[in-house]
N, C-alpha and C positions, 0 to 999 in steps of 0.2 A: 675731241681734244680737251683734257683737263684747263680749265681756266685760270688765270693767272692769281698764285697764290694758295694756290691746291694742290693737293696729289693724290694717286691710288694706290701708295702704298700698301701693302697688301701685310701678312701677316694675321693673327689672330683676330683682333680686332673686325679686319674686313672678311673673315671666314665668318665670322656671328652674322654681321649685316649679309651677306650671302645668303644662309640658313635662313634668317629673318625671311630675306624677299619671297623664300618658299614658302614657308610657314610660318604663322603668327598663331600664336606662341608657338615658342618651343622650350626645351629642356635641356640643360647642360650636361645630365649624366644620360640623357641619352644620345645626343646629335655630338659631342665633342667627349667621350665617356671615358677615354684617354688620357687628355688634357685634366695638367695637375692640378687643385681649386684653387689657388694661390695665382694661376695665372688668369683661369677666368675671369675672379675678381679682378684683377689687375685691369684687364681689358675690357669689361666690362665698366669700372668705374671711370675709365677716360670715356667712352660711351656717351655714359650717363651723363659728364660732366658738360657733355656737347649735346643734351638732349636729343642725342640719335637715338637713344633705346630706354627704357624703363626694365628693371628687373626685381625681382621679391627672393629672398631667401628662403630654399625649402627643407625644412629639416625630416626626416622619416629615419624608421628602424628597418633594417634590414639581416636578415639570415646570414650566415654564414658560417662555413661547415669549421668542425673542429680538426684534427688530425684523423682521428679513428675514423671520421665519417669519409676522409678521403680515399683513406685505404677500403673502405667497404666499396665507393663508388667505382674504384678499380679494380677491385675482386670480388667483390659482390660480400651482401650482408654475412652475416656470422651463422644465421640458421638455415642461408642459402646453401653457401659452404659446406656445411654438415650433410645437410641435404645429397649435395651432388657427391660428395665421399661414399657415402652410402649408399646412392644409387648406383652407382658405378661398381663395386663391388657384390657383387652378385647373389654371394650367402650372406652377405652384413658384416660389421667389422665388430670387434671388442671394441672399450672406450680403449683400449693403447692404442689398439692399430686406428683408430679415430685420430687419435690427438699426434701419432706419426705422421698417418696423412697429409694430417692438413699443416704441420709443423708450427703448432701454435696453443699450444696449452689452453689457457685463456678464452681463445675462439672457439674451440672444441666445446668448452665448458659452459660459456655463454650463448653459444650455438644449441645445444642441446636443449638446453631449455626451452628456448622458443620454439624450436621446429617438434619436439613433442607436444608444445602447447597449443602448438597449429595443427596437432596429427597429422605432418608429416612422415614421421616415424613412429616406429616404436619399438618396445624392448623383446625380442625373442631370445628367452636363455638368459646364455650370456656375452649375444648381441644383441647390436640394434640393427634393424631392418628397416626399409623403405617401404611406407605405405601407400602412393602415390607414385604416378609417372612422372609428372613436372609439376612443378610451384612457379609462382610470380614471384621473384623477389621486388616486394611492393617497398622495404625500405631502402633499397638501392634506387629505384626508380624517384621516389621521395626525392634523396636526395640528389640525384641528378637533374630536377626541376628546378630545387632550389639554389644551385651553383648556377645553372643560365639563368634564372629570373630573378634570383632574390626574394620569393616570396613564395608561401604557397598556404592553402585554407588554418585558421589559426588553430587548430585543433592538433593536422598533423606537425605545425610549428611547437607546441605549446608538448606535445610527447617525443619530440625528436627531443629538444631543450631540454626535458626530463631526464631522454637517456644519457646526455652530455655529448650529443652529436653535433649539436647547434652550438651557437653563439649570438646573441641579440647586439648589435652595435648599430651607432646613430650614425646617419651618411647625412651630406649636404650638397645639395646640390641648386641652379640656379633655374627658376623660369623667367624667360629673356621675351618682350614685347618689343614693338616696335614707339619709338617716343616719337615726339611731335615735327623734330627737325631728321626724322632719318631718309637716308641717302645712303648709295653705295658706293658714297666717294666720302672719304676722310680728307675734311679742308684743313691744311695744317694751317696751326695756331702758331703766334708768337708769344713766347713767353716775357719779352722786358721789350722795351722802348730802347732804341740806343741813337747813338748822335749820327752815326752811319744812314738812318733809317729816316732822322728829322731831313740830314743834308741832302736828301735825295729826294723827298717828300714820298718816299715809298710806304712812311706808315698810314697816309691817306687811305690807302685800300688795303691793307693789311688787316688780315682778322684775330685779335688777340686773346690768347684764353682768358675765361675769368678766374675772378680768386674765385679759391674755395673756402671757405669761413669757416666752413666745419670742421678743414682737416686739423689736426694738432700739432703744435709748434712742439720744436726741437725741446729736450728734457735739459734744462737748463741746472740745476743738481744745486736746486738754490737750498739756503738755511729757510727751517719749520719751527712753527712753535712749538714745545710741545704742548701733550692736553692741558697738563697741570696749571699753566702758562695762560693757557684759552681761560678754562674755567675760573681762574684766579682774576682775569682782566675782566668776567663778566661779574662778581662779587666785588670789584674794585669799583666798578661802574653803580652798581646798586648804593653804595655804599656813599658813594659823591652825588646821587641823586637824591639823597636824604639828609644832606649835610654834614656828611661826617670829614673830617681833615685825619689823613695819615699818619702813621708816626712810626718816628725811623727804626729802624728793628737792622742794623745791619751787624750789630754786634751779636755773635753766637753767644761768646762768653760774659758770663755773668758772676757775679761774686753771688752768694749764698742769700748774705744778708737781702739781695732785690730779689733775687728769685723765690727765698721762702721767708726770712725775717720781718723785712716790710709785709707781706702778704700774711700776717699772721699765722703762720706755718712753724708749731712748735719745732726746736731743734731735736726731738724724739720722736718727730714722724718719720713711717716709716718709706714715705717718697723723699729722705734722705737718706735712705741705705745705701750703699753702693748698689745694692742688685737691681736699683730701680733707678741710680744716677750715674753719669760718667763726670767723675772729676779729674780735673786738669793735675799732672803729675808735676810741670813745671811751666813758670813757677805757681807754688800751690795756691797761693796767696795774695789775696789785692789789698790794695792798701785802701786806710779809712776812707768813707763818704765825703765828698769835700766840695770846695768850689772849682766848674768846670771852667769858667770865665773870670776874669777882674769883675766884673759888671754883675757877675752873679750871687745876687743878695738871700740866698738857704740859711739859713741856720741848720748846718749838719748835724752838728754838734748837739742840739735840743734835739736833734730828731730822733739821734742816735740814742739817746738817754729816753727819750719817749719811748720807742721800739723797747731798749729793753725790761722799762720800767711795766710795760703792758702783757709782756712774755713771763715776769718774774711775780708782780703782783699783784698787775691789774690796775686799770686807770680809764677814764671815763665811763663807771659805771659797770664795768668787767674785774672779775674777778684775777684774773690771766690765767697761767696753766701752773702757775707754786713750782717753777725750778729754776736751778739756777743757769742764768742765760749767760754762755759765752760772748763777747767776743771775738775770738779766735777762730770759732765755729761758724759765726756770719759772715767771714773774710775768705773763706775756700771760694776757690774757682771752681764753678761746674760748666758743663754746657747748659744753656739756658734749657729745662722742663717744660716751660713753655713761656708764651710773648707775654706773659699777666705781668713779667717782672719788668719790661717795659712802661706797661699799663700805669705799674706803679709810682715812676720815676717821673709818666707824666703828670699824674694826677701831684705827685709832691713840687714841681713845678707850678701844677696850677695853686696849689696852695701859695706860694711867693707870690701869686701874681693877685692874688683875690687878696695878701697881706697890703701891693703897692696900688691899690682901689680900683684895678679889674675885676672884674667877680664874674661865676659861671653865667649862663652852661657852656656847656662843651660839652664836643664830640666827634672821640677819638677811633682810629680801627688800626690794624695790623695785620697783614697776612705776610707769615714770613717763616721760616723752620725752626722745628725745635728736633730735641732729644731726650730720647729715654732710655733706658736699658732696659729693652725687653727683647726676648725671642721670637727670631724671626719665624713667620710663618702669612701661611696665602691673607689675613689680613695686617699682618703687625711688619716695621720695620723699625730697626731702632732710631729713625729721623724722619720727620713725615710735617707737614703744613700745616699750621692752625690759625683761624681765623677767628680773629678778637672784637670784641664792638663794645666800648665805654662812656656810656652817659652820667654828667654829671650838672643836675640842675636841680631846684628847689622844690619842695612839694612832690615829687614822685613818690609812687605807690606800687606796691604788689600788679595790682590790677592793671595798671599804665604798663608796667613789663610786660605783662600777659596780653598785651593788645598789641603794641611795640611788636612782640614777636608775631602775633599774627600777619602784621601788615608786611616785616623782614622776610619771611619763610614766600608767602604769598607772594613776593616779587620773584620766588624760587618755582613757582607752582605749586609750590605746597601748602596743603588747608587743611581746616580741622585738626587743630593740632589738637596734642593731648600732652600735661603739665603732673610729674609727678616727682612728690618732695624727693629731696636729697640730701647730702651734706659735703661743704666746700668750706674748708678753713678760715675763709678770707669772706665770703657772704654767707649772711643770712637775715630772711629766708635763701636756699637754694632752692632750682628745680632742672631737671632733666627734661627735655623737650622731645616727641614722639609723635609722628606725622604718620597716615597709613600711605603706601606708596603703590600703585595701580602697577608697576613694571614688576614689581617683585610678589606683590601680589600677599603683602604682609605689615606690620606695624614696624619700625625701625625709629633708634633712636638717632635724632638730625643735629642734638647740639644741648649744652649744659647753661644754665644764666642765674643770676642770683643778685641779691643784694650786698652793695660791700657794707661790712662789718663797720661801727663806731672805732674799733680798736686800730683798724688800720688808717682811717680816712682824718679823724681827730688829730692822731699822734703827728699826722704830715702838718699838722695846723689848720686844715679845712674847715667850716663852722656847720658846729654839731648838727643845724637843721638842715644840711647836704643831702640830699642823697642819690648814690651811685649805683647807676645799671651797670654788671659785666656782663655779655654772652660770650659765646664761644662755641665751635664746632672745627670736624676737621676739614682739608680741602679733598686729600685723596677718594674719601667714601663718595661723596657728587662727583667728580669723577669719574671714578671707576660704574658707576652705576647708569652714569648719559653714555658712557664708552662702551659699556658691554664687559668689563673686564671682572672676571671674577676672583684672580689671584693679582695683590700687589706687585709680587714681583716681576710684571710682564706690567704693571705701568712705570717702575722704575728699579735701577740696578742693569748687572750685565744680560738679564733673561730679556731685555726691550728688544723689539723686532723695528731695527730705526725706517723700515719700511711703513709704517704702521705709523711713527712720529709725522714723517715725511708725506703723506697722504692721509693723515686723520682730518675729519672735517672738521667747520667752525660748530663750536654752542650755545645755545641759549636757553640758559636755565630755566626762563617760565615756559621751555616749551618741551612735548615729550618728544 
């Protein structure tokens, strides 16, 4: 008599334990070869979870016939066939009266040739005749082995699958032991505690299942970051472990004058064409540079006469670029090119501040969107991330940059860099930055930096023996290259796979 708190319920479960008491091990596709695998595992894994049983998943290839080969196993091979036409026929047949016969073109056709190639037959005339009494058909047998066993020597596997008689597919099946608490009695478990159970003191002796820790909780369809999101917080992070303070980048739009006037960006460069800018249609026009606060002590006014006195004629030392500067031209609205125009509004801030006897350094970053006008394609979009980094203290040198970056990149895992000149409007010297990358297996460029210019840094008021780091690079390319992703448009736009958002993992950049 089962004991209090048990039972023999019977079912799957107790047919394993059964099999078990026979034999240890055994096989799921052989002892239950019926039984759908969905159920096994099922019954199995409550099993397991009671340490009645231990089991290992077996995976193997297995045969299995195609069409053609079934019909051969029911009428026999195609040069069998042939065969028996012929012998039957006592003077020999024409190929019509052949392929009448046996009513199958095809089999006729593919039949002849092997049963000639076995000298079976052969040709008299203009028949074929039988040269033998009986034949084996050895590939009907073949495959009649390999429908009951699944298997047979890899040779004749390896020429049946040539002729497209076979098929190679992967089976799964279970080998089932016996584990350390087994029994052919299944003690039912309780699943919760209830107040029923306390009031009666029944759960004294009750046996209760355990958690499973392993299993996975219900899909909860919470919000993901996405990558651009991840990688941006771990450059956010670098960034504040070296001192740098943020600065606010939440306005897209930008009037001209910050985005290329301040920045020493003649008004006949050609990254103000339209075909390289997207300008605001309404309204087109921001009004002058001015004060953003009662409390805010600029001189706009000098500033603005600086700018265009350094675009028209040249001033501190510069010759300027000899035309005549709008204006009207520094007040268009674009979408901001990039955050430098930012960069700029801080640095003329920090000039006010090093006027009221604060003084440098500082050190500013941005990572935030800009736009361009260019055509889309698998690396370009016309909006994309860029991450800025601006130092301004005394005494800096070329040199000090080029180390600067070593230390910056190297918190990225990247080293050895390589530094080769450029040209940037607003700095110089410039230099373009090139790291070789082990994943790609190639040199790539990682980011642009340079010195800012006298003509821009002076004219805000800052004192001449300043001087200012800018770098810069984009977000999307690290990204896309810890992601695996080789076309932007499938890290952003409507090509995103949000399955992909929703399940991508965390990164960190110094690591591959």
């Amino acid at each position: 008599m089962a004991s209090a708190g048990s039972s023999s319920t019977g079912g799957l479960p107790l047919e394993i334990l059964q099999a078990l008491s026979k034999a240890d091990p055994i096989l799921s596709s052989e002892t239950f070869a019926q039984v759908p695998f969905e159920s096994i595992k099922a019954a199995l894994d409550r099993l397991s979870s009671r340490s009645m049983v231990t089991y290992q998943q077996v995976e193997r290839e297995e045969a299995a016939l195609e069409p053609e080969a079934e019909t051969i196993v029911s009428h026999g091979s195609h040069e069998a066939r042939v065969f028996d036409a012929v012998h039957k026929a006592m003077g020999g047949l024409s190929i019509q009266d052949l392929e009448k016969e046996i009513g199958d073109k095809n089999v006729a056709k593919l039949g002849q040739g092997k049963a000639f190639k076995a000298k079976w037959i052969k040709k008299d005339g203009d028949k074929i005749v039988s040269l033998v009494d009986s034949v084996d058909d050895v590939t009907r047998d073949q495959l009649r082995t390999i429908q009951e066993k699944r298997t047979h020597e890899p040779k004749v596997i390896a020429d049946l699958k040539k002729r497209k008689l076979l098929k190679l597919q992967k089976t799964f099946s279970f080998k089932i032991s016996k584990g350390p608490k087994f029994a052919l009695e299944i003690v039912m478990e309780e699943t919760d505690l209830t107040a029923e159970m306390l009031a009666s003191g029944s759960w004294k002796t009750a046996t209760f299942k355990p958690y499973n820790f392993n299993a996975l909780g219900a899909d909860q369809h919470a919000g993901a970051l996405h990558p651009l999101n991840k990688v941006r917080q771990e450059f956010r992070q670098i960034f504040f472990e070296m001192g740098f303070t943020e600065m606010p980048t939440s306005q897209f739009v930008e009037s001209g004058f910050w985005n290329f006037d301040a920045l020493f960006v003649p008004q006949q460069h050609p990254a103000r064409d339209l075909q390289d800018t997207f300008y605001v249609s309404d309204p087109k026009k921001a009004g002058r540079p001015g004060p953003v606060s009662p409390d805010d002590g600029r001189d706009y006014d000098e500033y603005l006469e600086n700018v265009k006195t350094v675009h028209e004629n040249g001033k501190y030392g510069s010759i300027g670029y000899r035309y005549p500067w709008s204006e009207d031209e520094s007040l268009r609205l674009v979408l901001r090119t990039h955050t430098t125009a930012v960069s700029a509004a801080m640095l003329f801030k920090l000039a006010s501040e090093y006027r009221g006897g604060s003084s440098p350094p500082a050190r500013y970053f941005s990572i935030d969107r800009v736009f361009r006008n260019e055509s889309v394609d698998a690396t370009h979009l016309c909006e994309f991330h860029q991450v800025e980094g601006v130092i301004a203290e005394f005494g800096l040198t070329l040199g000090g940059l080029m180390d600067f970056m070593e230390i910056f990149f190297a918190k990225m895992g990247l080293k050895n860099l390589k530094f080769k000149p450029a040209y940037n409007p607003y700095t110089e010297p410039s230099m373009e930055i090139f790291s070789y990358h082990e994943g790609l297996g190639k040199i790539i460029e990682i980011g642009n930096s340079g010195m800012f210019r006298p003509e821009m840094l002076e004219a805000m008021g800052l004192p001449r023996n300043l001087r200012v780091y800018g770098f810069g690079l984009g977000l999307e390319r690290p990204t896309m290259i810890k992601y695996g992703i080789s076309n932007i448009r499938e890290l952003l736009g409507h090509q995103v796979d949000l399955n992909f958002i929703e399940k991508n993992p965390a990164v960190r950049l110094d690591k591959d």
